[in-house]
C-alpha positions, 0 to 999 in steps of 0.5 A, a space after each residue: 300308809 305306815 312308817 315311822 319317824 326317827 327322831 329328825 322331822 326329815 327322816 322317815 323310813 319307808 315301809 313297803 305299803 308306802 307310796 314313797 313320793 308325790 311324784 308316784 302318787 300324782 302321776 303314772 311315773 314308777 318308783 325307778 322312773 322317779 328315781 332317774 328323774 332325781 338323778 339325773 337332776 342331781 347330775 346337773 346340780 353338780 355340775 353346776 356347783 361346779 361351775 360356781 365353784 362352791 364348796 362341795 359342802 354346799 352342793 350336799 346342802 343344795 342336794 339335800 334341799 332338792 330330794 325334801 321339796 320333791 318329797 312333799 312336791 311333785 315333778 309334775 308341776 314343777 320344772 326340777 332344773 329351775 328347782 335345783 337352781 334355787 336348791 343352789 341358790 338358796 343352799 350358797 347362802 344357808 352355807 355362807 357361800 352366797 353366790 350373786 343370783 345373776 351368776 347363778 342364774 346364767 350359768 344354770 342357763 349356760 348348763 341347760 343349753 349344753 345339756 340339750 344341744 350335746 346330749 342324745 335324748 332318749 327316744 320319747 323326749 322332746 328337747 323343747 321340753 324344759 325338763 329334758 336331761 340325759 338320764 346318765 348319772 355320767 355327765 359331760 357337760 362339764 365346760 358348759 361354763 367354761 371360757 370355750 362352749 360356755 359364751 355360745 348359750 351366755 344370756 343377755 343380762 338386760 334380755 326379757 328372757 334373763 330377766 323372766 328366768 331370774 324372777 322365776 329362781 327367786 319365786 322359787 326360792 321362796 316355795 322351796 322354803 315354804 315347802 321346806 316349812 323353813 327349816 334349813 338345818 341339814 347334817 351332813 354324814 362328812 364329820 362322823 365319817 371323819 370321827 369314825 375312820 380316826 378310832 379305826 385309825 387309833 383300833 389299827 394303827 399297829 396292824 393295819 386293815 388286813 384283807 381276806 388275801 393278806 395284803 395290808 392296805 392303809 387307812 387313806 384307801 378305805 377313807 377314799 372308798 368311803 367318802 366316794 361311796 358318800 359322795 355318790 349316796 347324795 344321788 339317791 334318797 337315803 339322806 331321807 331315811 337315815 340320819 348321818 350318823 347312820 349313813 356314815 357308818 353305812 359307808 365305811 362299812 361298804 368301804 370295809 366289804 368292798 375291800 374285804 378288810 377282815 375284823 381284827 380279833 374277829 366279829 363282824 364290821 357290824 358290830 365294829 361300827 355299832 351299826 344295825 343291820 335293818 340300817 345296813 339293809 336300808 343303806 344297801 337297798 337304796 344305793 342298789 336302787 340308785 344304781 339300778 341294780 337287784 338285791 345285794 347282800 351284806 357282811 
């Protein structure tokens, strides 16, 4: 199994011949069938950040925890919803964003009981099973905290069975960070994409970004575009193979070719951004893979 490991201890660029994930090893799921599984999670995991109402920092950070455990461990034996629930947990506390454990317990809970009553399971699930989820990457469960829906699936704080699933997110917590071998540092793409967009702003702030047709578009389009494409990059594993840095060109440069901005004085957004095109091929296979598409081409 070959692959090699850039600099950060997390990062390790996968190689064809490699098994990526203990998920696929352990059991007879596919890579694409996996994959889902992560991102229909990661659609919980947002939602319910949500409902906390944690910083979207946080919510990376949780979502960051939740792909490295399931890189070392596999779904087969361990529930992902109770998982992402301590990602949360333990991430609000890493970020000094601390939520009390009851809060989010219930309203992991609250989300859980929507998601299984309002969402059409696919024809081979069980709702019994505590694992189930839509696999849309779309949710509408977003009032399942909300003051309306939210109280129907409300936990008795004093129930056995609040109590039951708050020590089995605090047990959790505590393999998560054994998984995690205790290391909680995660660096975020957000700061160098920031620091990336300000010398484009500074490169063309006299000519603006100019597209293949000739219209000028401004500076806040290309930033949306490219902290949406960031944003969304959280749902697959490229935080497991490209270090931020990486990732935030990745998306500005994504950013550029949806728009078809054209260089200015000619080259290639490539070399703009100081980006290699083995990352850019990387970044463009895994966003592909997250959105269940073929192969995509670059500029």
């Amino acid at each position: 199994m070959a692959a090699f490991v850039i600099s950060n201890p997390w990062i390790t660029r996968r190689s064809p011949s490699q098994t990526p994930f203990p998920s696929i090893s352990s059991s007879h799921k596919s890579e694409t069938e996996e994959l889902a599984l992560r991102r229909s999670t990661i659609t919980f995991i947002l939602e319910l950040g949500d409902s906390l109402c944690l910083p979207r920092l946080t919510i990376s950070t949780s979502i960051v925890f939740f792909h490295r455990f399931f890189s070392r461990q596999s779904f087969e034996f361990h529930s992902r919803f109770d998982v992402a629930t301590a990602c949360i947990f333990l991430a609000s506390k890493v970020d000094e964003t601390p939520r009390k454990v009851a809060s989010v317990v219930l309203q992991s809970h609250m989300l859980s009981e929507k998601m299984k009553k309002s969402q059409t399971p696919p024809p081979d699930s069980d709702l019994s099973d505590p694992n189930f989820t839509t696999t849309s990457t779309t949710s509408t469960v977003g009032s399942a905290a909300g003051v309306g829906g939210g109280k129907d699936f409300a936990l008795d704080l004093k129930s056995a069975e609040f109590l039951e699933l708050k020590d089995r997110i605090l047990i959790l917590e505590r393999v998560v960070l054994q998984t995690l071998s205790f290391d909680l540092t995660v660096d975020h793409a957000y700061k160098p994409f920031v620091e990336i967009m300000q010398r484009l702003k500074a490169k063309y702030s006299s000519s603006g970004f100019i597209t293949k047709s000739g219209e000028n578009i401004g500076q806040q389009i290309i930033a949306q575009i490219g902290v949406g494409i960031l944003n969304d990059s959280y749902s697959g594993t490229v935080c497991l193979e490209l270090r931020c840095e990486e990732i935030a060109k990745c998306c500005v440069m994504g950013a550029v070719v949806l728009k078809e901005v054209e260089v200015k004085g000619g080259g290639s957004w490539l070399e703009v951004l100081d980006l290699e095109e083995g990352v850019w091929k990387v970044f463009l296979e895994r966003f592909n893979e997250m959105a269940g598409g073929g192969e995509s081409e670059g500029s």
